[in-house]
N, C-alpha and C positions, 0 to 999 in steps of 0.2 A: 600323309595325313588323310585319314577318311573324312566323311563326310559327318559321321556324329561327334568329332573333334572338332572339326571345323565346327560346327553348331553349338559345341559346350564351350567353346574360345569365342563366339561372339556374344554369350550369353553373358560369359562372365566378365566379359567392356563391356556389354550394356550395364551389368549390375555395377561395375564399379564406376561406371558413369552417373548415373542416376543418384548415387550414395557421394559422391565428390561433388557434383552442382551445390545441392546444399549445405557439404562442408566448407564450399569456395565462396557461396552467400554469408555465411557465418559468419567467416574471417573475416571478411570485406563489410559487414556491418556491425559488427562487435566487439573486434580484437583489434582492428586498425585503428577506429578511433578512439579504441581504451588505449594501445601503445600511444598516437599521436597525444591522448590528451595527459598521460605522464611525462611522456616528452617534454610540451610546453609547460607543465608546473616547473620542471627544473629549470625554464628558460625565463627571459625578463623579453616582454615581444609586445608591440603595443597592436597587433594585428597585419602589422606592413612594416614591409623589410625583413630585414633579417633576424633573427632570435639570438638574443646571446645571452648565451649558457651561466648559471648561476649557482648552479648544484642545488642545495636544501634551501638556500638562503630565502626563496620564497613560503617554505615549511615556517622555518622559524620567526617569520617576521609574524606566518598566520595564528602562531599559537600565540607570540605578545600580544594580542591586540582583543581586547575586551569587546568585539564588536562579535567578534568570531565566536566566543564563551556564549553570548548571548542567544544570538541565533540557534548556535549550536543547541542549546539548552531546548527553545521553543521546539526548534525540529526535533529532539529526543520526546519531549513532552506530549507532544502532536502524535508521536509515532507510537508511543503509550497507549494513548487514550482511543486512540482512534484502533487499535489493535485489540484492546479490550471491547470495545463497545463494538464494532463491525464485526468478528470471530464471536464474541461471546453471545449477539443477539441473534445472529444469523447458528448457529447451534443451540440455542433454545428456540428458534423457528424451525428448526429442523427437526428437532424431539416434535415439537408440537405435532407437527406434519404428519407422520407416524400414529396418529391418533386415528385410530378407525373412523370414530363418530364426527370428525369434522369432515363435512361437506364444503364445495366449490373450492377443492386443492390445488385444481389446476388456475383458475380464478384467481387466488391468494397468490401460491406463483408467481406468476405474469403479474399482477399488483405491486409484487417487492420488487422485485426482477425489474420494472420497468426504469427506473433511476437506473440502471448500471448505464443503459444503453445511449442517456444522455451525455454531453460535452460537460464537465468539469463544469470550463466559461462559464458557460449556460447555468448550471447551477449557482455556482457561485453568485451572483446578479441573482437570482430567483432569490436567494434566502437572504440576499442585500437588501435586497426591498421587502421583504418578512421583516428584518431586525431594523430597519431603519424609525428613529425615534421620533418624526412628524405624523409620517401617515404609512408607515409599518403594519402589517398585519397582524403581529404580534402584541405591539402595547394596544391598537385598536380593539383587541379580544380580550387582554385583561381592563381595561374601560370599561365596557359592555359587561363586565364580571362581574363590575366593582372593585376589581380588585389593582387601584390606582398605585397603592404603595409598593406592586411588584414591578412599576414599569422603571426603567433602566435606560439607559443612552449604552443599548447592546455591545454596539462598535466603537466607540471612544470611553470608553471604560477599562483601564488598565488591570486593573482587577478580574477583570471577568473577560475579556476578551478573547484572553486563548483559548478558554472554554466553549467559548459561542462559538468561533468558527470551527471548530471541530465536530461540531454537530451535522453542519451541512454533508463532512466529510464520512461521517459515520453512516448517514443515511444512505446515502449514493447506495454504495457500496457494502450495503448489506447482503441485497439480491445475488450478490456473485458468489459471497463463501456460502451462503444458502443451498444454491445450487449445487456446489461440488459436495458438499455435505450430505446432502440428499443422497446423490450419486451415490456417497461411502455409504451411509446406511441401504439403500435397495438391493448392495451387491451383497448383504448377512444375506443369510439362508434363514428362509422363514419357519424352519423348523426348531433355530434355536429358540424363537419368542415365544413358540407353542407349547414348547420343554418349557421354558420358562414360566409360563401364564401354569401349565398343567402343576407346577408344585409354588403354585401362590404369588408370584410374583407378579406386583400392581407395575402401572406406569412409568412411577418414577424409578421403581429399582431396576426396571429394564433398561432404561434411557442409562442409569450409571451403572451398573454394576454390568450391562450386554454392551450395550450400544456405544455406549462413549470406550470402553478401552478395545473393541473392535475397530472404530475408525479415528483412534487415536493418531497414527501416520498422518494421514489425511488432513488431522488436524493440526498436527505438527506442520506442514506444508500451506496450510493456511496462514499458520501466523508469522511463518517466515518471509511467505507473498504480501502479507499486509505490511506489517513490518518496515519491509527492504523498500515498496512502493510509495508508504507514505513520509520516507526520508527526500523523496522527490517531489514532494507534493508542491504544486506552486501557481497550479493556475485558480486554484478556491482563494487563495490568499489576495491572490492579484485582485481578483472580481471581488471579495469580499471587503477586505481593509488597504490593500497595497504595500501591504506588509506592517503597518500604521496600528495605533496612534507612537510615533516613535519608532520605536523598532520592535514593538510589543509581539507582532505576530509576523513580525520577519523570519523565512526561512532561510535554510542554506541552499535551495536551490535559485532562490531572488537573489540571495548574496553573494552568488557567483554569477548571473547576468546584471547584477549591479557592478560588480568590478570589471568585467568583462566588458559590456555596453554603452555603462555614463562614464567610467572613468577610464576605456579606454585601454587596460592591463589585463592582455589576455593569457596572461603568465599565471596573473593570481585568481584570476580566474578556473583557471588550469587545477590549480592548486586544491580551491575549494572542490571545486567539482571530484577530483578523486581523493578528497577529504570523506566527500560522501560514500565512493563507495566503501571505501576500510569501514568506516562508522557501519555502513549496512552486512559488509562481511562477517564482522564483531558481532553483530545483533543475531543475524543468523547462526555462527558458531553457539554463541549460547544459549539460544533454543534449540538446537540442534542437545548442547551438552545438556540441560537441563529436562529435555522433554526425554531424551533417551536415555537417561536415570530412570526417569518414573516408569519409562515401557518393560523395563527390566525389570522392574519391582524394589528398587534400589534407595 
């Protein structure tokens, strides 16, 4: 073996060394404890000792139990709303941006952007005490309006509750698909907006009829990352209502460190937990099937 064998043979261990570390980090933070946490769904285990094995019987107790519908429904609901309004305003900030004549872009930017970079927690508590109904920031500014008849008990209002906390969640989280958005619109070629502008085409027909089926993917991948993310959402909840008044703004990831933590059943725990993820693989398949109809023209 000469010597440039010798040097093509340790190049390709270094390459496949380098390419296996982070396949061996992978496994060991994403596939172990997704195998270990379908494990213990099928298991009855209260955290110590031993686990004994159940098969589905932890499934089927989870779907009798109206506590689970409930939740369920809040966390579908949440992951709605908060999909539409984070993707949908954060892509009309993006058309905006795009706008020659608006000055301090980078400014604006950094403005939206800066929420992503805070803690949930922190949030959560921030718009706690905005909605709260003695000395809130919020009924304090409709006061000062006049406008007494709008003021509300924000977070003990079953009625309106899931809606209000989902606001804090839409905010956050704007600044992030802004960005990537951004990103897809700067990578068009600016020549196609110039063809465009040259045979009449105003703002808004470039923003839909260029601009949006250009980084339609992109968009696609946005809403599957909102989506999948806010089926986990749980620390705005915490900071905001505690899941409260009831179980009005209970999630399914509270209701799995609920069965898990107070009561001690880390089976059914187990259970919910990769309840979430099918629910979110589901959500993703059908944006996946329904957005790549319409890419096709379909």
């Amino acid at each position: 073996m000469n010597i440039r064998e010798m040097r093509n043979k340790k190049q390709k261990i270094g390459i496949y060394l380098l390419v296996m570390i982070p396949f061996i980090y992978f496994i060991y933070v994403m596939i172990v404890p997704l195998g270990t946490s379908i494990y213990y769904s099928l298991t009855k285990w209260k955290g110590i000792g031993e686990a004994q094995f159940v098969g589905l019987s932890n499934y089927a107790t989870l779907l009798k139990t109206g506590d689970f519908w409930l939740v369920t429904k809040n966390t579908l609901f949440l992951s709605l709303v908060c999909t539409l309004g984070q993707v949908g305003i954060a892509l009309l900030i993006a058309f905006l941006m795009t706008i020659r004549r608006l000055k301090l872009k980078a400014f604006h930017r950094a403005v939206i952007f800066f929420p992503v970079v805070m803690a949930p927690i922190v949030v959560g508590y921030v718009w706690r005490f905005i909605y709260n109904s003695n000395y809130g920031l919020l009924n304090a500014f409709l006061r000062a309006i006049g406008r007494e008849d709008w003021i509300r008990f924000w977070l003990d209002d079953q009625n309106i509750v899931l809606k209000v906390v989902s606001i804090p969640v839409i905010w956050q989280y704007i600044g992030l698909y802004m960005v990537i958005l951004m990103s897809a619109i700067s990578a068009i070629p600016q020549e196609v907006f110039e063809c465009a502008e040259i045979d009449g085409a105003t703002g808004v027909k470039k923003s839909v009829y260029i601009t949006l089926p250009m980084v339609w993917d992109t968009l696609k991948i946005c809403i599957i990352l909102c989506a999948g993310g806010t089926m986990k959402i749980y620390d705005h909840l915490v900071a905001l209502t505690n899941g409260g008044p009831g179980r009005a703004t209970e999630s399914l990831a509270m209701y799995s460190y609920e069965y898990t933590f107070k009561f001690g059943n880390f089976g059914m725990g187990a259970t919910i937990a990769v309840s979430i993820l099918v629910l979110a693989l589901l959500i993703s398949g059908l944006v996946q099937i329904l957005m790549g109809r319409r890419n096709k023209g379909e």
